[in-house]
Structure formats: C-alpha cells, structure tokens
Z-matrix of the N, CA and C atoms (Angstrom, degrees):
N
C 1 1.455
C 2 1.519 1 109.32
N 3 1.443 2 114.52 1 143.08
C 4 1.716 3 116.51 2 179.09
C 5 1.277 4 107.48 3 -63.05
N 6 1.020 5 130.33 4 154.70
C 7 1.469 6 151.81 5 153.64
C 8 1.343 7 115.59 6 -90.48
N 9 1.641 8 125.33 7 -29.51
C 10 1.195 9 120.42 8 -162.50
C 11 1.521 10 105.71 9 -94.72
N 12 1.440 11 128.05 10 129.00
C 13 1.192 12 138.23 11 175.95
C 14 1.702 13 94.85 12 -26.43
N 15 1.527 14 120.14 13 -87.74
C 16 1.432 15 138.68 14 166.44
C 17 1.961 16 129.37 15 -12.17
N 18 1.565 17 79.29 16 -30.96
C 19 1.872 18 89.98 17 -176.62
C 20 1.444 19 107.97 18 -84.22
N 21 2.434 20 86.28 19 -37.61
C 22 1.936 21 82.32 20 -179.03
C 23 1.545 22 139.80 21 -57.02
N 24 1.836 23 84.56 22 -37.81
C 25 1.641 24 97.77 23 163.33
C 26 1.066 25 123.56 24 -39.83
N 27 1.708 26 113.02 25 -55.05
C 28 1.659 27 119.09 26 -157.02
C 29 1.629 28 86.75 27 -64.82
N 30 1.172 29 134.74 28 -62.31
C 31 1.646 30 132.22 29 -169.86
C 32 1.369 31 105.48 30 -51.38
N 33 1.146 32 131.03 31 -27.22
C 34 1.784 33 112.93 32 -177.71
C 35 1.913 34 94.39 33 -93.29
N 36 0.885 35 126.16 34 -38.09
C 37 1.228 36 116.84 35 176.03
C 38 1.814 37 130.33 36 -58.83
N 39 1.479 38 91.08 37 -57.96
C 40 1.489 39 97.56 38 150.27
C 41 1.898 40 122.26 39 -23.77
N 42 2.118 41 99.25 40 -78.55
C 43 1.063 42 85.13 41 173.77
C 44 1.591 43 141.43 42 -43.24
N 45 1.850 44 110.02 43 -32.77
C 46 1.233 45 88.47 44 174.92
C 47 1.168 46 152.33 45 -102.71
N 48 1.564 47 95.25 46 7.45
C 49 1.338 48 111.61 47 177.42
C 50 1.868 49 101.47 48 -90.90
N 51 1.518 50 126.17 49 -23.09
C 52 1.702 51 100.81 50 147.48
C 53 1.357 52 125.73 51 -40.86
N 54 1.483 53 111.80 52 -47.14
C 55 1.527 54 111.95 53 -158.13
C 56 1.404 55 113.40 54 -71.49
N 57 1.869 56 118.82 55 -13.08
C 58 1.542 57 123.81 56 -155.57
C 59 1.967 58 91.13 57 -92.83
N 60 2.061 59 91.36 58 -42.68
C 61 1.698 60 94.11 59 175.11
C 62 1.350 61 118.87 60 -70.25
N 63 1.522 62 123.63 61 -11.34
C 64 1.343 63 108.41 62 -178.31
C 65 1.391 64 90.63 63 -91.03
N 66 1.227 65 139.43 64 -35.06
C 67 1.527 66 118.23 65 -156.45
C 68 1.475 67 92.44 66 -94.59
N 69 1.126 68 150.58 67 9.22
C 70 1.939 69 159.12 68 145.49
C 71 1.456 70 102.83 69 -58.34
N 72 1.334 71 99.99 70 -49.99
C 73 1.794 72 98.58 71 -179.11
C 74 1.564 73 123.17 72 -101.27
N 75 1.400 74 114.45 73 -3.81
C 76 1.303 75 112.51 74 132.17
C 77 1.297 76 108.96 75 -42.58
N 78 0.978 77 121.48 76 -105.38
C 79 1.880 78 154.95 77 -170.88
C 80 1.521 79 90.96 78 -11.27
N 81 1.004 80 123.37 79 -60.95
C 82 2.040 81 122.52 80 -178.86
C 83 1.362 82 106.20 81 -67.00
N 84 1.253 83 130.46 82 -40.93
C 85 1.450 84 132.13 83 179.81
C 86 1.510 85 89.14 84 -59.52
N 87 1.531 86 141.68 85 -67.15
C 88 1.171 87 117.08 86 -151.62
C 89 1.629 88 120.73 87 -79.54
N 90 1.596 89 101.60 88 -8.05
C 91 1.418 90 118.18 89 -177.95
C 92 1.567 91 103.43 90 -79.39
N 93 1.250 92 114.60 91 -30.05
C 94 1.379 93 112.45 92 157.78
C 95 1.673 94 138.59 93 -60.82
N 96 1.270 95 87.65 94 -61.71
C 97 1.558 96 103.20 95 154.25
C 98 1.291 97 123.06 96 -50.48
N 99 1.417 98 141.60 97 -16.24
C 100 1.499 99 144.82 98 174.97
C 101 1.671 100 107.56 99 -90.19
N 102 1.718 101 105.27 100 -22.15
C 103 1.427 102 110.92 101 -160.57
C 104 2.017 103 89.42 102 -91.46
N 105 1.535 104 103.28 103 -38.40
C 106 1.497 105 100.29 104 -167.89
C 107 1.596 106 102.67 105 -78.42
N 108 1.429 107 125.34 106 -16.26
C 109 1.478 108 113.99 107 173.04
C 110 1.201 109 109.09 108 -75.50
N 111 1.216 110 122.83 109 -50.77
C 112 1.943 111 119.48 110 174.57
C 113 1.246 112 106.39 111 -47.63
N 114 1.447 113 138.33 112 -22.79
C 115 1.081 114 125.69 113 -172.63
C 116 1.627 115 105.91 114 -96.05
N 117 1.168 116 118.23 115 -9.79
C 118 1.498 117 109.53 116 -164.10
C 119 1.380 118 95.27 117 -86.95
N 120 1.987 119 115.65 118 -40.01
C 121 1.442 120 109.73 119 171.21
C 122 1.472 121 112.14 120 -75.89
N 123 0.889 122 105.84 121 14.28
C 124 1.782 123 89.48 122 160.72
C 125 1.717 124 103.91 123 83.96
N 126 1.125 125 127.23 124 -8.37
C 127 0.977 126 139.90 125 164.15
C 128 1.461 127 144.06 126 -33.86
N 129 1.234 128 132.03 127 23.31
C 130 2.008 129 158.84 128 165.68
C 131 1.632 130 89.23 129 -2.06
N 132 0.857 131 143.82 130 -61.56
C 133 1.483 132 134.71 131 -151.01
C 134 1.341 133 98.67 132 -97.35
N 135 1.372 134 136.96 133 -48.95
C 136 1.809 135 134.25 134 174.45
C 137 1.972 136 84.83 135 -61.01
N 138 0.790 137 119.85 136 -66.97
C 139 1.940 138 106.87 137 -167.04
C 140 1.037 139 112.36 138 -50.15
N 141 1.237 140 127.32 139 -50.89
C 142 1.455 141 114.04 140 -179.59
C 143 1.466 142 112.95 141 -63.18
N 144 1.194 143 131.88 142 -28.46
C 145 1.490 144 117.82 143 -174.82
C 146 1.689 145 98.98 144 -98.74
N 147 1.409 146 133.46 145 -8.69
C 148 1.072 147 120.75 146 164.23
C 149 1.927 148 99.11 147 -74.91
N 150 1.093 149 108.04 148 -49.17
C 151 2.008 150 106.25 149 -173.81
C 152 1.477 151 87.25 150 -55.93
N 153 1.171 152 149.30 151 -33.48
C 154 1.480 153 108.73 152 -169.75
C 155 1.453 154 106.74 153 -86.65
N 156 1.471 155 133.12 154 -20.80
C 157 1.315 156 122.07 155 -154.39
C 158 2.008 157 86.95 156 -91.84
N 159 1.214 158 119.95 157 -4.71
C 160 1.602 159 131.80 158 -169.79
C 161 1.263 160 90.16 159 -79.92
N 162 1.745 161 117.27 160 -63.94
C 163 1.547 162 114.46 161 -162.74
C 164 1.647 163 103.20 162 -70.36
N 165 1.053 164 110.80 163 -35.86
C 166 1.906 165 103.09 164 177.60
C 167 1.918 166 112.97 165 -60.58
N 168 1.263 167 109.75 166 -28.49
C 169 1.455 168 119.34 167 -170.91
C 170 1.989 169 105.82 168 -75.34
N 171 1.328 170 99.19 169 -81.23
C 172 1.658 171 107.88 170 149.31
C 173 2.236 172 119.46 171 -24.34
N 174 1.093 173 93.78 172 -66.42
C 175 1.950 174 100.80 173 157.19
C 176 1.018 175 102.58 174 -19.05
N 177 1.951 176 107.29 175 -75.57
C 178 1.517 177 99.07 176 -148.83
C 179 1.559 178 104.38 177 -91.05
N 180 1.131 179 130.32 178 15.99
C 181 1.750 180 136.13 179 -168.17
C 182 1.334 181 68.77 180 -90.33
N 183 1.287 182 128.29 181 -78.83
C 184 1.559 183 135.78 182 -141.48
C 185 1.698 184 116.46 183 -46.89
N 186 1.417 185 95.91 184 -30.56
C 187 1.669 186 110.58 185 -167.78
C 188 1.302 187 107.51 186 -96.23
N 189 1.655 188 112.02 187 -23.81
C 190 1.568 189 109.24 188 168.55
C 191 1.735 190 102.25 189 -83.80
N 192 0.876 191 131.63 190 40.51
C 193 1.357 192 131.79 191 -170.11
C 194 1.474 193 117.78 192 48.93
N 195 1.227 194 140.32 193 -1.13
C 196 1.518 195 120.62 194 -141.61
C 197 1.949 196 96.90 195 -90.94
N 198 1.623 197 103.55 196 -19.48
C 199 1.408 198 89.70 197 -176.54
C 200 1.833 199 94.41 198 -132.07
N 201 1.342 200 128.23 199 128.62
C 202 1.320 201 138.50 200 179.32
C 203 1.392 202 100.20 201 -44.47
N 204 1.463 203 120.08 202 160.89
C 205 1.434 204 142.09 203 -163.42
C 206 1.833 205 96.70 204 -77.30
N 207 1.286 206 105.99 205 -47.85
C 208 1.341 207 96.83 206 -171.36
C 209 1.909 208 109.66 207 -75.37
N 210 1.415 209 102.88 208 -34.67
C 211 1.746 210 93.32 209 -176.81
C 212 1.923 211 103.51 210 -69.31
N 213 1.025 212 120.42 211 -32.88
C 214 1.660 213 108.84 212 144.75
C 215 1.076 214 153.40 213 -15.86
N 216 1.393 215 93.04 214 -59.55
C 217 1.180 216 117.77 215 166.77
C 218 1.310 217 127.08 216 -59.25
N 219 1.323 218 97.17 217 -78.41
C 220 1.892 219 110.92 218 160.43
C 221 1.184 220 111.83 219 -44.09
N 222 1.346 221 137.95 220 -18.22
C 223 1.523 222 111.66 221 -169.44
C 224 1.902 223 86.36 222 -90.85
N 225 1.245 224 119.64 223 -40.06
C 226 1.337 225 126.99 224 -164.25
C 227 1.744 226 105.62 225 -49.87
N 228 1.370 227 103.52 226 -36.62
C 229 1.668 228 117.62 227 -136.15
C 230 2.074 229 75.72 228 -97.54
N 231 1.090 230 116.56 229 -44.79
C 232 1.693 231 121.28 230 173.26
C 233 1.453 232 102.09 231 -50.09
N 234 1.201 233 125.63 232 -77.13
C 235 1.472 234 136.87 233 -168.33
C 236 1.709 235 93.91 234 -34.56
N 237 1.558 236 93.73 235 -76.43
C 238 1.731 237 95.93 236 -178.57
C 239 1.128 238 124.79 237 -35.91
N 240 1.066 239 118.53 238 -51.72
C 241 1.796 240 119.06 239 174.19
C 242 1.284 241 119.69 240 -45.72
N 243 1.841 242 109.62 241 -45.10
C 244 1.703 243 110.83 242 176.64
C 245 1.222 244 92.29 243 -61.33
N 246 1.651 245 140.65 244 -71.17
C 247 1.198 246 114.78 245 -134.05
C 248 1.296 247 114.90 246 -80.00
N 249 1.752 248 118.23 247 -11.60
C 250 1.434 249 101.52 248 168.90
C 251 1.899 250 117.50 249 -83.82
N 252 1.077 251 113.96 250 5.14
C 253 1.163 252 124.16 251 167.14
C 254 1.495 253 113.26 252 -70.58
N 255 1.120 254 126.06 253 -51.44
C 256 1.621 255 132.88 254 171.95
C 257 1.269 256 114.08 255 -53.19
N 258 1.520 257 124.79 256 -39.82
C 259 1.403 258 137.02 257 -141.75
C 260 2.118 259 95.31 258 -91.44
C-alpha cells in the first residue's frame, strides 16, 4: 500500500477511471452484440437501427478516449459492411 499522500491519489483515481472504461466498453460490446444478432436473423430494419445506436455508443467511447480514433473506426466501418451485406 502507498504511503505517499500523491501515490494514494494516483490509486483511487486510477481505480475510477478503469471502472468508467470498463463499463464504456461494456456498453459497445453489447451495442455490438445487438447489431451482430439482427444480423444473424437476417434482420435489415432491427440492424440498421441497432448500427446507428452502435456507431453513436463507440462515438462517444472514442471521444472519451477509452478506444483510439482508428479502432473506432474499424469497428464502425466492420459493422457497416455486415449490415449492408444483409440488406
């Protein structure tokens, strides 16, 4: 355990900015997962309105930093491809 006033901070802070990125990347994992089940049923109208509420979710991960601009990207630019593939 720290001793230093300065270290303790960094450890409570740490923790909570893990807990804000793990529950951010929850939240896209399941927005993904809602986008890849509409797609498995074949589903064009549930995917597209699950891919948009995916790319807004992913958006805001990206801008709170938790996921880089380009893995954003790619996950966005993947999704899109399935669902116009189904459609």
């Amino acid at each position: 355990m720290a001793n230093i006033k300065s270290a303790k901070k960094r450890i409570l802070v740490t923790q909570k900015r893990a807990a804000r990125n793990k529950s951010i990347r929850s939240a896209v994992k399941t927005s993904i997962r809602k986008v890849d089940d509409a797609i498995a049923a074949k589903d064009a109208a549930a995917a597209k309105t699950a891919l948009n509420a995916a790319i807004s979710t992913i958006s805001k991960a990206s801008s709170k930093g938790v996921y880089h601009k380009n893995t954003a990207s790619r996950k966005i630019s993947r999704l899109t491809k399935a669902v116009n593939n189904i459609a």
